[in-house]
N, C-alpha and C positions, 0 to 999 in steps of 0.2 A: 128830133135831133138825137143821133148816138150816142155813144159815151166818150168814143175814141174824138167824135167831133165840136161837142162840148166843151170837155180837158184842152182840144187845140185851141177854140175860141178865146177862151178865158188866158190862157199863158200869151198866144201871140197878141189880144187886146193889150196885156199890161206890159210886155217889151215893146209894144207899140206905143205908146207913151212914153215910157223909159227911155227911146230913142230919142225924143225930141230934144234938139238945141236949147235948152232951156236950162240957167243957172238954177240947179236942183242938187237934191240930196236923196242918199240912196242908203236906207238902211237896213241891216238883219234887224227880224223882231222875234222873241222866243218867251213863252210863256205857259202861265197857268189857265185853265178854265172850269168851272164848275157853274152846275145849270139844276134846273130844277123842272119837272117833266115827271108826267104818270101816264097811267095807261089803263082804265081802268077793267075793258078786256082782256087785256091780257095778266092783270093781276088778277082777275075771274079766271081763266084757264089755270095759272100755274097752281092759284087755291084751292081750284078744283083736284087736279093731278096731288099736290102734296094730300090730300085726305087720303088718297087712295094707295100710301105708300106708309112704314112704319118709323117717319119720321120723328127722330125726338128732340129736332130744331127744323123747322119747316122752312121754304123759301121766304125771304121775306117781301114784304113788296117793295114795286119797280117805281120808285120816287125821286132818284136824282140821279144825275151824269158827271165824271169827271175826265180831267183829261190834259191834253196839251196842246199848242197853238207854236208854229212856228211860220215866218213867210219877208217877204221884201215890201218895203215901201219906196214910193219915190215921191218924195217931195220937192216943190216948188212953192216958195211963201207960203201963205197960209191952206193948200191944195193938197190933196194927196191923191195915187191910188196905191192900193195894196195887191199884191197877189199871196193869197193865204191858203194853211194847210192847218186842218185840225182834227184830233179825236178825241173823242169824247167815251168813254165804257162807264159800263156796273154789271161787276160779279155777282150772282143771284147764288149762296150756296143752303143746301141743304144736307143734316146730319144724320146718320143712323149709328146709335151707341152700339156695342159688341154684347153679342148675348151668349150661351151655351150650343146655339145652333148657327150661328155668322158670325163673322167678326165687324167691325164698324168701318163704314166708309162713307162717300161726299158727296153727294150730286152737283153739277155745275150750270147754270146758264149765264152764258158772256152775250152780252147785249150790249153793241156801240154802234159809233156813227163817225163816218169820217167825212171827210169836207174838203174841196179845193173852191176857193172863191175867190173872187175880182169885186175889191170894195173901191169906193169913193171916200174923203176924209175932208172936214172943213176945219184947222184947224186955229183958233180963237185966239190960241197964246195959254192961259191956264184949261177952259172949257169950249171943247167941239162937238161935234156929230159925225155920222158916218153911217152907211148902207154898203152892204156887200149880196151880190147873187153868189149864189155857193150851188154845187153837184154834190148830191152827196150820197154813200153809200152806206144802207142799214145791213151791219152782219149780225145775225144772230146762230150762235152756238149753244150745242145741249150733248153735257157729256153724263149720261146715266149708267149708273154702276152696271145695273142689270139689263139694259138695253143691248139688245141684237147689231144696233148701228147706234153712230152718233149724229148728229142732226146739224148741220149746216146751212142757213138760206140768207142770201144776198138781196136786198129791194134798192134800187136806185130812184133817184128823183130831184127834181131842182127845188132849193127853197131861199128864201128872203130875211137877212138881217138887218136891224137899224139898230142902234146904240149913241150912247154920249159918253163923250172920251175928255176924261180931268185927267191933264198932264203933268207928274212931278218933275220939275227940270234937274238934272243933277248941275256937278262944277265942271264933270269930265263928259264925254262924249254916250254917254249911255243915258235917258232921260225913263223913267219910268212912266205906265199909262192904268187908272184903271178904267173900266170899259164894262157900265151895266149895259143890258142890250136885251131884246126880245126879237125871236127867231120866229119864223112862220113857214112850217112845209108847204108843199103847193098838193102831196098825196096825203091819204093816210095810211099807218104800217098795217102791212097786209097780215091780218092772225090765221089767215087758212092755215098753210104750211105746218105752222106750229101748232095750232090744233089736232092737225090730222095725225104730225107724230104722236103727240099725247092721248090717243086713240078718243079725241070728241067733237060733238058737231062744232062744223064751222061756223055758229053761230051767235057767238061774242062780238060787241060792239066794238067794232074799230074806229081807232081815232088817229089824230094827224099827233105828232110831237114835238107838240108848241114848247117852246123854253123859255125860260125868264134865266137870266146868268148871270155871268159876274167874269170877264174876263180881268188877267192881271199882268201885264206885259212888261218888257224891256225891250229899248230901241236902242240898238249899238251902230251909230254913224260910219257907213264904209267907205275908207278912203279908195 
């Protein structure tokens, strides 16, 4: 399944419910997210590469994600679905101080994930659940002082959320949610690409980017 037909699937599944006759509620949700995620291949490449440069703050490693969440829910009693958008990043930088022959500058690697997904929600009153399929796309950017080019590579893939959702209700129409959860890729992130700019073998263990997190949201009821 493509990407263009993916995106379609997932939007017309949850205005396809959204449509239904059914005394429901439809609300914006916008939030925070923060996750936790290694890689321990590719923190082997970049440790590799910073030796080989005169770094006097080296990259440091690739351990957690942050980012934001915004998307629609439609509820009915205690039922939900959602259609959600999210990104997640971490800036990787590295320093070089100014000497008598250079002056100092920053190396960069931008490393995110963004997401559209179609969740399910059972909601309890204070404690629920909830499972969303998500698309998601890993960008990875590398901007090096001294490089010839800068390095950009895009990997798509579908993956699997579940979570538990404790709801604080306010008085007014905006209730807050927090929302632990564990993510599960169906790939793993591909290290060739990024090997290969970093002139080394592709032969670093690649893993999936499983997450453990911590969503922190607001639901503003739309009239």
């Amino acid at each position: 399944m493509n990407r263009v037909k993916t995106l379609g699937f997932l939007c017309a599944a949850f205005f396809g419910f959204a449509s239904s006759p059914v005394n429901a509620q439809l609300s914006l949700k916008t939030g925070y997210n923060i996750s936790l995620v290694t890689d321990p291949g590719l923190n082997q490449a970049v440790s590799l590469f910073s030796n080989t440069q005169p770094y006097k703050k080296p990259f440091p490693k690739f351990n957690w994600m942050h980012g934001f969440e915004t998307g629609l829910r439609y509820k009915a009693e205690e039922q939900a679905v959602e259609l959600n958008y999210q990104i997640i990043f971490q800036k990787l930088k590295a320093k070089v101080d100014s000497t008598a022959t250079y002056p100092s500058y920053t190396d960069i690697i931008l490393l995110s994930v963004q997401s559209l997904g179609l969740g399910y929600q059972y909601d309890g009153g204070v404690v629920g659940f909830g499972t969303e399929l998500q698309y998601q796309w890993y960008n990875t950017k590398i901007d090096l002082e001294h490089a010839t080019s800068s390095f950009r590579h895009t990997q798509d893939m579908l993956a699997v959320k579940v979570y538990l959702m404790i709801t604080l209700s306010g008085s007014g129409p905006i209730n807050a949610s927090l929302q632990p959860y564990f993510l599960f890729p169906f790939e793993n992130y591909d290290l060739d690409p990024l090997s290969m700019y970093l002139n080394q073998e592709s032969s670093h263990e690649e893993k999936r980017w499983t997450r453990f997190g911590m969503s922190i949201l607001f639901y503003n009821l739309v009239d």
